[in-house]
C-alpha positions, 0 to 999 in steps of 0.5 A: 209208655208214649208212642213217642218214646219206643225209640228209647230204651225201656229203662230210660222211658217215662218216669213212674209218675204214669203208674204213680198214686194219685192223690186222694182228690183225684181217687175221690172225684167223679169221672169227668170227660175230657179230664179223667176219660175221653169220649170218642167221636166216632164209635168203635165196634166191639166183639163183646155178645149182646148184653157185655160191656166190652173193655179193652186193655191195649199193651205191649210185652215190652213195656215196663209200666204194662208190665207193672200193671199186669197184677193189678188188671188181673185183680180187676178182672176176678171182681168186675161184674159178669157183664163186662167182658175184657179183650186183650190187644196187643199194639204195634207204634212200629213194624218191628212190634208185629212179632209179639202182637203175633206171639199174643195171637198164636198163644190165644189161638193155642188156648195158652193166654192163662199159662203164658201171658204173665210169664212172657213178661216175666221173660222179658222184664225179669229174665231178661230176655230178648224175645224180638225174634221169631226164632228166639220166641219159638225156643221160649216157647218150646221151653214152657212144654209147647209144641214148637211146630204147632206154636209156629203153625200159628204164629205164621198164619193167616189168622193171626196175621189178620188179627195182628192188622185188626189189633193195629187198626183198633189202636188207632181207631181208639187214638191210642198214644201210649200203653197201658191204656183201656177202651171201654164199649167202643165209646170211651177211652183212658190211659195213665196219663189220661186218669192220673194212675192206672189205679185210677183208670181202673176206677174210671173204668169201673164208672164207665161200665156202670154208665153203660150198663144204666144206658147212659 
């Protein structure tokens, strides 16, 4: 989804075309940037440990094709290599955005990423449900077996308040327009839009790791 269109309704936005397939030339080509990735001109920092190569997976709970592309990053996660080291960000276009990258951080501050990140998509795309509030996130929790006092202790700390302005930072520092999108090492940048598919993202993803992890 574009930064441009979160003022539209989530129904109405982008056409499928950015989680469509590509086509079997695109599948086949080697990566190229400019084309299939971008190369940043100022390298960010990463928190992967000496030795990962760090890739990170900008998102947000209300997006549609995030949502759809949940399964599929899961499945790349399980098999990439044990050097690559995946980092969740949740981004924020708008102020009103906050409250669910800080629904994130309180999670992962909880321990709690495993057992409710797919199900906060979940609540959101399949039930339906209107999660833009702090209150109504609180009662969603508490409803998963969540201690409600714990989750808002989190939700409303400084730490996760930091986290959430980092998070904003990064999104910028990699120039991210739309989500799905993924940064790989701090150097390299692509998108749906960028790759084609995020199939096909996930393959330049792939290519680049290799790249770092050769030294290039």
């Amino acid at each position: 989804m574009k930064r441009r269109d979160f003022s539209l309704t989530c129904s109405s936005v982008l056409a499928a075309a950015a989680l469509g397939s590509a086509s079997a030339r695109a599948q086949a080509k080697k990566p190229l940037a400019g084309d299939d990735y971008l190369v940043l001109e100022k390298q960010v920092a990463v928190e992967a440990p000496q030795g990962k190569v760090e890739v990170v997976e900008f998102f947000w709970y209300e997006c549609p094709h995030c949502n759809a592309f949940e399964p599929g990053l899961e499945a790349w996660i399980k098999r990439a290599p044990k050097e690559v080291a995946v980092r969740r960000v949740p981004v924020s276009f708008r102020d009103d955005f906050v409250v669910l990258q800080r629904l994130y951080y309180a999670i992962e501050a909880m321990g709690l990423v495993d057992k409710l990140h797919g199900k906060v998509f979940q609540a959101i795309h399949v039930e339906k449900q209107a999660l833009k509030k702090p209150e109504a996130i609180a009662d969603w929790v508490a409803k998963q077996g969540v201690d409600k006092t714990k989750f808002m202790e989190q939700f409303n700390s400084f730490s996760v308040s930091a986290k959430a302005s980092k998070a904003t930072q990064l999104q910028n520092a990699y120039r991210v327009e739309g989500v799905p999108a993924l940064g790989v090492a701090g150097r390299f940048y692509t998108d749906g839009t960028q790759a084609k598919s995020m199939e096909r993202a996930l393959q330049v993803v792939d290519y680049l790791v290799a790249e770092v992890r050769a030294g290039r």
